[in-house]
Structures are given as C-alpha cells and as structure tokens.
C-alpha positions as CSV (number, residue, x, y, z in Angstrom):
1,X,60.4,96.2,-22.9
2,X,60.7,95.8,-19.0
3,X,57.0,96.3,-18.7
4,X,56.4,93.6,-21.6
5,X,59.3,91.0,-19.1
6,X,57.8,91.7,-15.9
7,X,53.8,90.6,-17.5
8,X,56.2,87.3,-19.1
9,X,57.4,87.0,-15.6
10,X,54.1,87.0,-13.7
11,X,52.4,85.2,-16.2
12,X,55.1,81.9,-15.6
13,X,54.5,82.6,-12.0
14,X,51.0,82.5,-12.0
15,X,51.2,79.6,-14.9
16,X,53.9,77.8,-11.9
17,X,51.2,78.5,-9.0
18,X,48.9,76.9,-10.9
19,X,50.5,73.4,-12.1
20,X,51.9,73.5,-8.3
21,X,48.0,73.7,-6.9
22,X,47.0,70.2,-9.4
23,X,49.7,68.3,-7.0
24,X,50.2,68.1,-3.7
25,X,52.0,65.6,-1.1
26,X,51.1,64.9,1.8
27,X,50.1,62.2,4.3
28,X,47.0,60.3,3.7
29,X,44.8,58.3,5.5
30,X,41.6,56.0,4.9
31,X,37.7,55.2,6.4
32,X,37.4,52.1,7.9
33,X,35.3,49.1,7.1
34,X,32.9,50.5,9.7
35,X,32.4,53.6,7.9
36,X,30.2,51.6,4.9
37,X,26.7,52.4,4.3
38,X,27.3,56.4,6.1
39,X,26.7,59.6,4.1
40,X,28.9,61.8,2.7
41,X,29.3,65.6,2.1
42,X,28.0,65.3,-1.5
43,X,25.0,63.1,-0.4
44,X,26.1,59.8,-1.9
45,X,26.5,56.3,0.4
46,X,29.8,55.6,1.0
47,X,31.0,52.2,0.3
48,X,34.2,50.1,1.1
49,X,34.7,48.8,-2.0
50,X,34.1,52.2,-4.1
51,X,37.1,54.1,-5.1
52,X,36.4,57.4,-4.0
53,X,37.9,60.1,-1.2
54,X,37.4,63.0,0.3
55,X,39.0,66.4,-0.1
56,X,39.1,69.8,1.5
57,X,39.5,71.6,-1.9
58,X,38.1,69.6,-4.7
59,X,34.9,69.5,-6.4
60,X,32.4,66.6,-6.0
61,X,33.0,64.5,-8.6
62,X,37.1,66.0,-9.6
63,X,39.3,62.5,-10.7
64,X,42.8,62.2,-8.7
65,X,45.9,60.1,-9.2
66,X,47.1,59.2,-5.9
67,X,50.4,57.9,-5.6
68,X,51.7,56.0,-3.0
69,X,55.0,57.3,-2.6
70,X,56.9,54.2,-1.0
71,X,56.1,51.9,-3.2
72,X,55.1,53.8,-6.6
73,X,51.4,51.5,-6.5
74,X,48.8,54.2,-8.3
75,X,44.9,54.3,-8.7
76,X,42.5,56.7,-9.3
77,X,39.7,58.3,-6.9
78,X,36.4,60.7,-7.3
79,X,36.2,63.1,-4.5
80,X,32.7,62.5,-2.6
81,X,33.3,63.8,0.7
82,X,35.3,66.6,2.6
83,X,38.2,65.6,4.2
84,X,40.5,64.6,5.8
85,X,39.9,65.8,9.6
86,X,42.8,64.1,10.8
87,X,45.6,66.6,11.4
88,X,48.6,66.8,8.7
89,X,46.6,65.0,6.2
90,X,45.8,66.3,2.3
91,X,43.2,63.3,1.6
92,X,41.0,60.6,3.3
93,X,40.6,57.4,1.2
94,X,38.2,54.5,1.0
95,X,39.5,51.2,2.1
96,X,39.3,50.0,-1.4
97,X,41.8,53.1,-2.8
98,X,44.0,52.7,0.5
99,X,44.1,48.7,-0.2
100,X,45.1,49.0,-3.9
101,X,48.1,51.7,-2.8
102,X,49.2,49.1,0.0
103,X,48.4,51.2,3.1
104,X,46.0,49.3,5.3
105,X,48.9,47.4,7.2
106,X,50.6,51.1,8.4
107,X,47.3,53.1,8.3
108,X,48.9,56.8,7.2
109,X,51.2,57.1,3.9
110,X,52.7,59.5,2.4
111,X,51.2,60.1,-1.3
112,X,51.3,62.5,-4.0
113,X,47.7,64.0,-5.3
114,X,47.1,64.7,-8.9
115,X,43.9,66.3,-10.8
116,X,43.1,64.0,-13.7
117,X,40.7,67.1,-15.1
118,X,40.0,70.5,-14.8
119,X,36.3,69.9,-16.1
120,X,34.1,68.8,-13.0
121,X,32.2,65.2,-13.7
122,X,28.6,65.7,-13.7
123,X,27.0,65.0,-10.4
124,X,24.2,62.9,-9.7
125,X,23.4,61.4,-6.4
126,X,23.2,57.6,-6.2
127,X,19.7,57.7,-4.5
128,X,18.1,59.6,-7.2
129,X,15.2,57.6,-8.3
130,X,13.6,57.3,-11.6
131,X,10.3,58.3,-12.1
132,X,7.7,55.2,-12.3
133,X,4.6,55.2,-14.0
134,X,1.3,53.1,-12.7
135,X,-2.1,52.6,-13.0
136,X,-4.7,53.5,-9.8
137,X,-7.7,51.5,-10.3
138,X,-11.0,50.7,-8.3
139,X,-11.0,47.7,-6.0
140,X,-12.7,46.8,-2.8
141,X,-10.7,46.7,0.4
142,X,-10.5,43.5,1.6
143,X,-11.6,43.5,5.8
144,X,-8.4,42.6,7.1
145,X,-6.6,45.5,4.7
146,X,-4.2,42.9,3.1
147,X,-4.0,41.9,-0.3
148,X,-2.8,38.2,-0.9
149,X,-1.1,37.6,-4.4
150,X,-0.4,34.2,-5.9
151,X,3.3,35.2,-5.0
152,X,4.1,34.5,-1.6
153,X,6.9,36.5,-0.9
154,X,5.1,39.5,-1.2
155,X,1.7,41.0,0.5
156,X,0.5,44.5,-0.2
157,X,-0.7,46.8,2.7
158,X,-3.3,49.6,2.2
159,X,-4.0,51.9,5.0
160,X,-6.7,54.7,4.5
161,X,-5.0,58.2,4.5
162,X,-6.4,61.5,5.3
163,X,-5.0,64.8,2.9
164,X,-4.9,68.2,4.5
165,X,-8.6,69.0,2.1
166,X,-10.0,65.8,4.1
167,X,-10.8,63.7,1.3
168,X,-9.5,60.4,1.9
169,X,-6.8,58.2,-0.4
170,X,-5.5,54.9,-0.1
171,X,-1.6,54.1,0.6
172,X,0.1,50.9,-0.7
173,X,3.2,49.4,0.3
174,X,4.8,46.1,-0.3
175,X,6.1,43.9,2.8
176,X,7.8,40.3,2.7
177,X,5.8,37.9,4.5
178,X,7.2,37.1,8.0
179,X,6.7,33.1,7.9
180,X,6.8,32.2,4.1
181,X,10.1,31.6,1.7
C-alpha cells in the first residue's frame, strides 16, 4: 500500500512538473523593424509582420499563446529562432506579435507562455524551391551574347562555362534591362 501511494505521489509530481514546464512567465521582449529580411536559427527570413518568436527551449515550428499580462491582449506565435539573449527574458517576439499584445510603446512586458501542442509542426524552410522542369535546345549564340525577346523588361545572358571534364556548357540568366520600363 505505501509502495503503491508513493508511485501515485511521484506520478502527480512528475504529471505537476510537466503542466508547470508548458507555461512559463516571464519578461518578454521583441526584434525591431530593423531586424526584417535577417536569418534565423531555423533558416527561415525573419519578417516584421510575421507572427513568429524565438525560444531557448522550443522546437522550430511549436505554437505559443503569449499573454500579455497587463492588459490580458493574446495572440499566437511559431518559434523560428533561439532566443531571447537579453538577460531575464523567457521569449523574443516579432514586432507584429509585440504590436498585437500592446508592448512596442514600453519595449519589455511581462507575459505568460503557453504550448498550444505537444506534436511539433512540420518544418519546411521558406526558401525551399520547387523543382522546375525545361527544355535545352540548339540555338546559335548571338555575337554580343544577349538574347533580345519581344518583351522588354527582360534580356537573357549566356556566358560559356567550363565543367571540371572540360567540355563546355552554356549558363542562362535573366536580367531587367537597365534603360527600358
């Protein structure tokens, strides 16, 4: 019987220490303006207007409530980055996040954290590209190396390469034209 109490006992502790981990409070902060366009620790681009943070703990991709504790405002954030740096602080937030929880004005707020899920969100960096089929065919290289098209915002490039077996390929690439709209 005391055996079969003390597993009950550790098993609501453990059960406690667990609910207590999937909230915290703590001050948070949030990346500038500034900080738009910059990579984070998961790879992606951060962006002002994207409601994302970052977190020491958290997987890429884990869903938080944040509460702003003054005023009760909530909204929800994907963890992108690690974070926060700043000393005393559980989360770093875009300027979006910190915007909709009415923090810009003071800068550092007090907020609680909450895990939405305990399943991670599949990952997949923004940059990723898709794979694109096309068609090499024969043509004749025009002396200047430029290809004019009937559209006159774009011009196509070919520069002769050389491959490390010394046979030699062609390389296109689109450019705008400097003086035409």
């Amino acid at each position: 019987m005391k055996i079969r109490n003390t597993t009950l006992v550790i098993l609501a502790t453990i059960s406690l220490a667990y609910v207590c981990a999937q909230t915290q409070t703590g001050k948070a902060s949030f990346y500038s303006k500034r900080a738009t366009g910059s990579r984070t620790s998961s790879g992606e681009r951060l962006h002002h207007d994207s409601l994302t943070c970052a977190h020491r703990t958290y997987p890429f991709g884990t869903l938080l409530r944040v509460t702003n504790e003054r005023n009760g405002k909530q909204v929800i954030v994907r963890v992108t980055d690690r974070g926060p740096h700043g000393r005393g602080r559980i989360i770093d937030l875009s300027y979006r996040a910190a915007d909709e929880l009415g923090i810009i004005a003071q800068g550092v707020a007090v907020v609680k954290v909450e895990r939405l899920r305990n399943t991670k969100v599949p990952f997949k960096p923004e940059d990723a590209l898709p794979e694109i089929d096309f068609e090499v065919t024969e043509y004749t290289l025009p002396e200047d190396g430029v290809f004019h098209f009937n559209n006159n915002d774009q011009q196509v490039h070919v520069k002769k390469l050389h491959t490390p077996d010394k046979k030699k390929k062609s390389a296109v690439s689109k450019k705008k034209s400097a003086g035409k709209k």
